[in-house]
MARTOR-834132 format. One record per residue (C-alpha): residue in three letters; x, y, z. Coordinates in steps of 0.1 Angstrom, whole numbers, padded with zeros to 4 digits, always signed. Layout:
! MARTOR-834132
ALAXYZ...
//
This chain:
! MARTOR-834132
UNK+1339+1126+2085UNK+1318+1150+2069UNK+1345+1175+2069UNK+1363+1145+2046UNK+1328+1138+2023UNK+1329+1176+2018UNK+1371+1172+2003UNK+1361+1147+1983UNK+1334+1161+1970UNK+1355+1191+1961UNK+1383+1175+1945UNK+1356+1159+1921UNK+1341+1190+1912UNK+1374+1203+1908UNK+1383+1176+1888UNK+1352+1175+1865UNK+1360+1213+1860UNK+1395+1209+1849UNK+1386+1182+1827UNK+1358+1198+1810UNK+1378+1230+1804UNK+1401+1215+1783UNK+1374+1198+1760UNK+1366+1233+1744UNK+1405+1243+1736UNK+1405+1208+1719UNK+1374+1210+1701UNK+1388+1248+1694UNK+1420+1233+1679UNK+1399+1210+1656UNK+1377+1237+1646UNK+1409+1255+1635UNK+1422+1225+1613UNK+1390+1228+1597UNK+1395+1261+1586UNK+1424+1260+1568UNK+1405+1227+1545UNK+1376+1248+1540UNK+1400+1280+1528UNK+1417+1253+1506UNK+1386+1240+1489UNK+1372+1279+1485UNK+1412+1285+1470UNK+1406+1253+1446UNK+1369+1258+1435UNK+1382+1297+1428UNK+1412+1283+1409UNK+1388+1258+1387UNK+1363+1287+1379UNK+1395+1308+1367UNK+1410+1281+1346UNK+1377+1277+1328UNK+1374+1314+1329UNK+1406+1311+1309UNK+1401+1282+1290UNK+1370+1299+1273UNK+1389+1333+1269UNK+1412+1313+1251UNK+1389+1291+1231UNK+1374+1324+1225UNK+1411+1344+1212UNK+1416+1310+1188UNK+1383+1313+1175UNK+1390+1350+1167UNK+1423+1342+1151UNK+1407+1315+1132UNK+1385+1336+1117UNK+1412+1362+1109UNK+1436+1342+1092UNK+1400+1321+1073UNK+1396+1360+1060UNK+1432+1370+1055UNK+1431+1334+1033UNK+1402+1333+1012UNK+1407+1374+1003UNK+1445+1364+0993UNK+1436+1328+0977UNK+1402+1347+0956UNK+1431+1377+0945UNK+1458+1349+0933UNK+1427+1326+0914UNK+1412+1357+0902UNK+1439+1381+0889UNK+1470+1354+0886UNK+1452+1320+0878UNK+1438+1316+0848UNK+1429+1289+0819UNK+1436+1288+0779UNK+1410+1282+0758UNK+1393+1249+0761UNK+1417+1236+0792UNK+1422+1227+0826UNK+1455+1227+0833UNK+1474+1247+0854UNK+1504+1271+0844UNK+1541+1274+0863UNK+1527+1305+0877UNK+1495+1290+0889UNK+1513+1263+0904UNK+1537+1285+0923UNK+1510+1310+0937UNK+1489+1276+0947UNK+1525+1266+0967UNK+1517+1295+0982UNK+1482+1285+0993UNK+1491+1253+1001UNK+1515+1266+1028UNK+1493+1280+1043UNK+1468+1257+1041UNK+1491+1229+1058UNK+1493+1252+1089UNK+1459+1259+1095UNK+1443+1226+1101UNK+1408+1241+1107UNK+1402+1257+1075UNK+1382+1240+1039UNK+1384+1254+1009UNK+1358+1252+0979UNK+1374+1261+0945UNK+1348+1268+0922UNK+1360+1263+0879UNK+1344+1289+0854UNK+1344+1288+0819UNK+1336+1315+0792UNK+1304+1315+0773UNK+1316+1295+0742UNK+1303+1262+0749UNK+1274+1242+0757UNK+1260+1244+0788UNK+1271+1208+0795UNK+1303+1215+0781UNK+1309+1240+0802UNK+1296+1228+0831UNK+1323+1197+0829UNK+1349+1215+0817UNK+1346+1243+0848UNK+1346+1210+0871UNK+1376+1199+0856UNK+1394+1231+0860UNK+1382+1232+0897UNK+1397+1193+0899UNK+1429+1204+0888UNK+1432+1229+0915UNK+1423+1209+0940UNK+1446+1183+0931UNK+1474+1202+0928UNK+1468+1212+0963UNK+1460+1173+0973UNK+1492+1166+0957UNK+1509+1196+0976UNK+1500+1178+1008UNK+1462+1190+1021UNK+1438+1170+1030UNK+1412+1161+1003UNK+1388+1156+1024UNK+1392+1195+1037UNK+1387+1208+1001UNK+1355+1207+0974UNK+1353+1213+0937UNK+1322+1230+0922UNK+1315+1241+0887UNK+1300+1268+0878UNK+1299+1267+0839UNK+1299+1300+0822UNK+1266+1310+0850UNK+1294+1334+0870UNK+1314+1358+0841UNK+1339+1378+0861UNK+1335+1403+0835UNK+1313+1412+0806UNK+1315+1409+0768UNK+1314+1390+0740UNK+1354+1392+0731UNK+1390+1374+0737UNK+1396+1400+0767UNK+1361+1390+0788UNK+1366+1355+0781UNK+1403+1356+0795UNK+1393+1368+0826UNK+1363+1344+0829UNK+1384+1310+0824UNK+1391+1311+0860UNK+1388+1290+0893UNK+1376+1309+0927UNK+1382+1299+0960UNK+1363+1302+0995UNK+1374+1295+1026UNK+1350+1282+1060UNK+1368+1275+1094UNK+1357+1237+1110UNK+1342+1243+1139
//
């Protein structure tokens, strides 16, 4: 009988040893599903630091074109205002060749949603100061109009005047007033 106690006995040890060997492979096999979640998450949060990595290089590359074309803009809009666009004597309104070279403006203008423009009217020095004042807002008016009529935005453009307080060029005679009846642009990119 003890000889049978002692089988038995085995058997359950035997058993309990089998059984228990496999709860490690199992445990191993859930440890490996793990694993591969773990890789996927590192994969993901890798994959969300290189999309904003991205997102701010290309924030960053807009931003850099912006400022490009805002240059490119107000250097070609101040050369066309300041060597193309001028006023007569005592007026505010704009010539066929104004208007075509402000086309020209507008075009671009339309495209690049981000940038304002201030257009700033000058006068000669004949005049009152009040006079002049009004009558270098007008001028600025006219081109901004033009431009509102062309299709921009008003609210993306501003009219100053500056009177007769900003002479592009000096003198006291029909040439230096010329080239002082004259609007001015500047351009600023929204940010």
């Amino acid at each position: 009988m003890n000889h049978k106690i002692l089988i038995t006995l085995t058997s359950c040890a035997l058993l309990l040893a089998v059984g228990c060997s496999k709860k490690p492979k199992q445990e191993l096999t859930e440890t490996n599903t793990t694993k591969p979640v773990a890789a996927e998450g590192a994969k993901a949060a890798m994959s969300h630091d290189d999309s904003l990595k991205n997102a701010k290089l290309s924030a960053d590359q807009e931003s850099s074109r912006l400022e490009k074309q805002r240059s490119s803009l107000e250097e070609m809009m101040n050369r066309l205002m300041a060597s193309e666009i001028y006023f007569d004597f005592d007026k505010a309104i704009l010539t066929d060749k104004a208007k075509e070279l402000l086309g020209q403006c507008g075009d671009i203008l339309q495209k690049e949603s981000k940038l304002t423009v201030i257009v700033e009217g000058n006068t000669d020095e004949r005049g009152t100061e009040a006079y002049n004042m009004a009558l270098g807002g007008r001028r600025a008016q006219s081109v901004v109009q033009y431009l509102i009529n062309y299709g921009v935005a008003a609210t993306r453009m501003k009219s100053l005047s500056n009177g007769d307080e900003k002479p592009q060029a000096q003198g006291h005679d029909e040439t230096a007033w010329a080239q002082n009846r004259r609007a001015v642009f500047s351009v600023k990119v929204i940010k």
